[in-house]
Structures are given as C-alpha cells and as structure tokens.
N, C-alpha and C positions, 0 to 999 in steps of 0.2 A: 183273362190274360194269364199264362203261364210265369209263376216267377220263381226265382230262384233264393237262396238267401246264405249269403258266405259268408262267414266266421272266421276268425284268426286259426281259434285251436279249441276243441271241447275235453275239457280234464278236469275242470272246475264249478260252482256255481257260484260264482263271483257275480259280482255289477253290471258286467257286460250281459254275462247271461243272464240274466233278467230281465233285460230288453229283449231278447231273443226270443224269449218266453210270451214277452207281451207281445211281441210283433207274429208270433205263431195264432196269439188267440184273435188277432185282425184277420187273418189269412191263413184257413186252417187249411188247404193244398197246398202248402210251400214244398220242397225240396233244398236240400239241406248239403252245403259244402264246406269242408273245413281241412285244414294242412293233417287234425288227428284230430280220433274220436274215444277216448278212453274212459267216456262216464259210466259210472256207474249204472244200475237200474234205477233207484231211486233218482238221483239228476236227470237221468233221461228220461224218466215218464214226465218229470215235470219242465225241465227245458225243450225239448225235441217233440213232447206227448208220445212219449214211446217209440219214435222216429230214430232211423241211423243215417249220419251224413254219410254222404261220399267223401273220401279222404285219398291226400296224396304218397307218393310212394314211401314220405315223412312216417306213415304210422306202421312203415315194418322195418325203419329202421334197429338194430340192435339200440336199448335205455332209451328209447323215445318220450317209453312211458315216462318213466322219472324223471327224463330231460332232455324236452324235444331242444329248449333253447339253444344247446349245444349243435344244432345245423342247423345256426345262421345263415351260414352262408348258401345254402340251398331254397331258403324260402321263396325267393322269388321265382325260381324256375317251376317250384314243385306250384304254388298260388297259380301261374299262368299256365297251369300242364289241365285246368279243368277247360271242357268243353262245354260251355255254357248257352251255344246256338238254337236250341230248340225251347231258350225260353225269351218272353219280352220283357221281362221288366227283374230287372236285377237287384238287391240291394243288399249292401257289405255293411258287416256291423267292425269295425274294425280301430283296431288300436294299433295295429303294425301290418299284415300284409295283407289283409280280404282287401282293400280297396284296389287292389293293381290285378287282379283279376279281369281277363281279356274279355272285352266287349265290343260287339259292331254297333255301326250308326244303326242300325236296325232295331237297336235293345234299348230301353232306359236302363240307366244304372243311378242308384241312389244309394251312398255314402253314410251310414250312422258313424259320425266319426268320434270315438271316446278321446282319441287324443293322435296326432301324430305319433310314429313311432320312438316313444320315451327313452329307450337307451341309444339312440341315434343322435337324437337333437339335444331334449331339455336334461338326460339326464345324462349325456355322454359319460362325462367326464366322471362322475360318481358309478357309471357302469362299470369301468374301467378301473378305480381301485377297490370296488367292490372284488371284484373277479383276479386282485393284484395282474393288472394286464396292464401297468403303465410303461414298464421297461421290456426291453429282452424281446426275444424273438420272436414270443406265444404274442407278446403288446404291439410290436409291429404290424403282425399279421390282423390280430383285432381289431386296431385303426385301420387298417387296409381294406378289411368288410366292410364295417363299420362307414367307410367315405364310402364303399360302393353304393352300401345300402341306400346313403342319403340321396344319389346320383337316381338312383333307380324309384326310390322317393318322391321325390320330383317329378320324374317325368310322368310316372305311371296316375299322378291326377288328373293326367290327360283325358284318364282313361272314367272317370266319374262326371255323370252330367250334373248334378247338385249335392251340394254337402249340408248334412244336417250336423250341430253341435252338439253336444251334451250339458252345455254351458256357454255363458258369454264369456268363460274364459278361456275356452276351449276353440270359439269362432276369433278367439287375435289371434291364438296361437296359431289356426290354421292359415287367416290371415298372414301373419309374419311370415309362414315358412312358405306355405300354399301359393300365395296371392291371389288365393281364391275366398268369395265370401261366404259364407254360411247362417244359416239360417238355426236359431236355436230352439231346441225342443228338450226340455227336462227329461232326464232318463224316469221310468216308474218305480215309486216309490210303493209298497204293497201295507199302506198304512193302518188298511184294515187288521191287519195281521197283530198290530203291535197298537194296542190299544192306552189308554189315557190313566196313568194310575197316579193318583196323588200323593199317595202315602209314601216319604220315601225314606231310605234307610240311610247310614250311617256310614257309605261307602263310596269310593270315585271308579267309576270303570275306564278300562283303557281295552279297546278289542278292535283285530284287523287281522293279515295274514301275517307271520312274522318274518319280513322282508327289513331291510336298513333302511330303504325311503321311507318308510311309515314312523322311523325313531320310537317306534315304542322303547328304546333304552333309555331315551332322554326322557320319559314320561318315571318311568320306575327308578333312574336317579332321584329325578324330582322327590317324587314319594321318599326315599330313602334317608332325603333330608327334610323329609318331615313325618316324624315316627309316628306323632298323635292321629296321623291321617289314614286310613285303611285305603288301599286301592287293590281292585281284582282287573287280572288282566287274563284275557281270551284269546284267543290264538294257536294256529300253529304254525310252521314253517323252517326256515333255516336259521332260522336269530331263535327258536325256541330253548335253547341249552343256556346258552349266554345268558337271556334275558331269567331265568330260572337259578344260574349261579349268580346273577347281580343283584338279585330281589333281598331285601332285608325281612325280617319278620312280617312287619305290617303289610306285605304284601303278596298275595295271594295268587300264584300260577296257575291257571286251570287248564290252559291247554285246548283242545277245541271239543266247543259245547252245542247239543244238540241246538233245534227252531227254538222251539218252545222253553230252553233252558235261558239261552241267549235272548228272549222277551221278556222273560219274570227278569234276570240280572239286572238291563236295562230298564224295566219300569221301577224298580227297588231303586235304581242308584240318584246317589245325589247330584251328578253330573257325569258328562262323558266328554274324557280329556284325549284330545285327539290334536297330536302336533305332521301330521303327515302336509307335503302341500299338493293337493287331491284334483283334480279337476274336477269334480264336483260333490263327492263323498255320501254315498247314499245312509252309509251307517249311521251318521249325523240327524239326516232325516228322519231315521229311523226312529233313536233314542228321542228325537223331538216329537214324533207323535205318539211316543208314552209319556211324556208332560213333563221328557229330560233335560235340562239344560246341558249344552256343551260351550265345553272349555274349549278354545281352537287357534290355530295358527292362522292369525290375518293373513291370507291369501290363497287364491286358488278360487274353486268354488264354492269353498264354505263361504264367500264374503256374499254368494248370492242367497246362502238358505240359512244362516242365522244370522241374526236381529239383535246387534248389541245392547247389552241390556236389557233385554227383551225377554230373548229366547238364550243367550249365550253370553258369553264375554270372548274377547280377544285377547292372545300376547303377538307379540310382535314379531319375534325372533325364534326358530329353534334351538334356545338355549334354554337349559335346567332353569338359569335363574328366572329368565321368563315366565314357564309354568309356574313354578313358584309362586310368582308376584301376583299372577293371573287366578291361580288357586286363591290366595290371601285374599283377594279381591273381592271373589264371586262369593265368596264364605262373608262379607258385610254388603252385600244387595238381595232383595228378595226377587222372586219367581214366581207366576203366576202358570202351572201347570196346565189349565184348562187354553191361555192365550201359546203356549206354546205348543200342542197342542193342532190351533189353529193355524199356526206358520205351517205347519208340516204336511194338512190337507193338499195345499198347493201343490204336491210334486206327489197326487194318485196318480195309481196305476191306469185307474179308467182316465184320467185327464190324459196323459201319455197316448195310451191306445186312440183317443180323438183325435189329437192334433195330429198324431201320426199316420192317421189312415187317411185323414183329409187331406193333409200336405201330399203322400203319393198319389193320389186319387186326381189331386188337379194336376199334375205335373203330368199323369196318365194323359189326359184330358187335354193337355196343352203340345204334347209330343208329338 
C-alpha cells in the first residue's frame, strides 16, 4: 500500500524527528510532506535517508527560514493545500498542524500525535507574554488566530482515523481537548548510541534547545546559588545570551555540541537537571541509558521514564528553591548506574519501530 507521511516542519533534529527516522526505517517507500523543508544534508541523510519532502507555499515565503512561526495564521490552508489521493494510508507525526491534513474515507490516516498544539492550548498564555502579545493591537490580533487556530483544531480531528500518543500524558491531553482516545506508544529512544558509563565526574548537566519553557534560567539561578556545584549547560536558541549573561563562574556555557560530545558530557555527569514540563522528554532517557540519574520536574512524561529513587529524584515546582532542595537531596542517596541504565532499555528504538509497525499493520488489516 502507498503511504504518505506528514510532518509539522523540517528545520531541526529534534524528538519528533526521530520518530520520523524510525517510522522511515519500518517503511522505506514513504513520501514525505511538510509546511518547509530547510535541513541540512547531514539531518537529511539521516531523518528523510537523503529524501526531500514536498512542501507548501510556506517554504518561499520571505524569513521562513529563520521563522516560519511568524505565518501562523497560514498554516492551516497551506497543511490542507497537499493532495494526498494517490496514497492509502496516511500518517501525521504532528505536534501542531500535520494532523488536519485532507483525507477521504478511502485513505487510513494515522495520527503520531507529540502533543496538541502547545502555544494554542497548554501553553497559551505563556506564548503570549513570551512574544509581549498580551495588550495592543499586534495581542489582539494574536488572540484572534490563536481562538481560530483552536476552532480549526477541533475540527480537523475529524480528519484522523486513530491517534497514537507519545505518552500517557499526552493521551489525557488529547483526551481533554480531542475527546478522542489514544493509544500510547513510546517515542524511540536510540540507547544504543549512548552507552553505560559509571565513572562519573564532578559536574551537573542541564542541556535542551534554549527556549523559556524549558527554564533552563531557573536551572543556572539554581546553580548560581550554589557556587561549590559545577553545572555545564548545552544548548542553543533564543534564551542563549541571557542564559550566558546570568551564569556565575561555576557555570559553564557551551552552546551547542556535537553527537558524540553531547554522550561523553552526559555519561561523565553526576546528574542531568531538567526542569522543563515535557510530554515525554527523550534527553532524560537518554542521560539514563549512560547510567545518569536526573534531577526532574514531577510532571509531564518524565513521571513515566524515571524511577524515584531509583533512577532520579523529583522537585515539585519550577522554582530555584526547588532545584535547590532536589540537588541537596540527590547529593545524600546513592545510584546504582547499571539499574538505571536498565529503566532506559524500555523506551529502544527497535522496541518503538515494533509496536509501531504492528499497531498500523492491523489497523491496515482491519480498514
């Protein structure tokens, strides 16, 4: 059967695309659709296997590249502008607009869904003074999308015959907003890659894209009031200057670091402190299958892939004092490298690529 396989946006190798990578090596005839496609070669030999999607009128707009977000309010016409009729079986890996992607009763369509669309629902309101778009005229018109968006939101689930999760916390969300159920399937974790190292060094890592939902500023306050503690932080993004003017001595900017630099960091460190609230957080996974414990914010999906006391510790709140207490914490329990280690086998790559191929395979089969 002919299938298709649509994407938000390719400009990154993020989380999402690494699903897409694994859902390419189940089905290596896919065809490939996205709003833009600005990867690199390297991303794209290994996300697409040297493939280029089809893309909508989104990837000639004037600054697309640097920021397609800025035509919001296009997305849904340019997502419903692919013609998708000469294939059977569809499936959206989507965090914001691949799922509303036009299909007939003719077609399966099957939904990887990372999360509803986050500056729509869970993260409105912090979208919104993030971008100072609470007042004034630019804020009206933002709310004004923004309510279409979710109108269109809605409706366009119509348009998926089953949704997969990324998380049980991801299938309430969809739940709550959807009213639809979902079916959860761990995103892949490539654990092979990031091997078990017990020997660990005398430092806390804190690494993601530097975005304001992820706080890494409240991480490197944290640190900042505790000078005897070394933390190295990785990343790059829009919060990269800020977080660089805020860092105290004890703490170490590096900015963004190759594969293989970012696995020695993380198997060395004495933990990996991560206050973001994630719907499922693969980095976590990641640092756990080099024998890392992380430090974490109770909620989201880290509450499914670490193991208090175990593999990790919790704080409660994203508050400095938090970390803080949470650091003080994990600094008098010990850790058992090789059992954490084993929490993080659970969420392979190959385990993913099964459940995933079996799960479309019968819904094939049942259509």
């Amino acid at each position: 059967m002919k299938k298709a396989l649509v994407h938000d946006w390719f400009y990154t190798n993020g989380g999402a695309e690494k699903v897409v990578h694994s859902i390419g090596n189940i089905w290596d005839k896919l065809d490939y659709f996205s709003l833009i496609d600005f990867l690199d070669k390297k991303d794209r030999n290994f996300i697409l296997k040297g493939k280029t999607a089809t893309t909508t009128y989104i990837q000639n707009f004037p600054t697309a590249k640097k920021n397609h977000r800025k035509f919001l309010q296009f997305f849904p016409k340019a997502i419903e502008s692919f013609n998708l009729n000469d294939y059977d079986v569809v499936i959206s890996s989507s965090s914001s607009i691949a799922k509303g992607v036009l299909t007939n009763q003719n077609q399966l369509h099957i939904c990887y869904c990372h999360s509803p669309m986050r500056y729509a629902w869970n993260l409105y309101h912090e979208y919104l003074e993030d971008k100072n778009l609470t007042t004034g005229l630019k804020g009206w018109y933002a709310k004004y999308i923004l309510h279409k968006l979710r109108v269109w939101d809605v409706i366009s689930t119509n348009r998926v015959d089953y949704f997969v999760a990324n998380s049980n916390y991801i299938a309430q969300r969809i739940k709550k907003i959807y009213n639809r159920d979902a079916t959860v399937i761990y995103p892949p974790v490539d654990v092979r890659n990031f091997q078990l190292e017990e020997n660990k060094e005398n430092y806390y890592v804190a690494a993601s894209r530097l975005v304001p939902y992820k706080k890494i500023h409240l991480i490197v306050e944290a640190f900042n009031k505790m000078p005897s503690k070394k933390l190295k932080v990785i990343g790059e993004g829009p919060e990269l200057y800020k977080i660089v003017k805020l860092a105290n001595g004890n703490i170490e900017v590096l900015g963004k670091r190759s594969q293989s630099e970012m696995v020695k960091i993380l198997q060395k460190s004495k933990a990996l402190v991560f206050a973001a609230d994630e719907d499922f957080g693969i980095l976590p996974v990641e640092a756990q299958s080099c024998g890392t414990p992380v430090i974490a914010l109770n909620k989201g999906g880290l509450k499914e892939t670490v193991v208090e006391n175990e593999t990790g510790v919790f704080f409660e709140k994203q508050k400095t004092a938090d970390i803080i207490e949470a650091v003080n914490r994990f600094e008098t329990l010990k850790f058992d490298a090789k059992i954490i280690r084993k929490n993080a086998e659970r969420f392979s790559k190959e385990r993913f690529e099964k459940e995933f191929k079996e799960f479309v395979e019968q819904k094939i089969k049942d259509f």
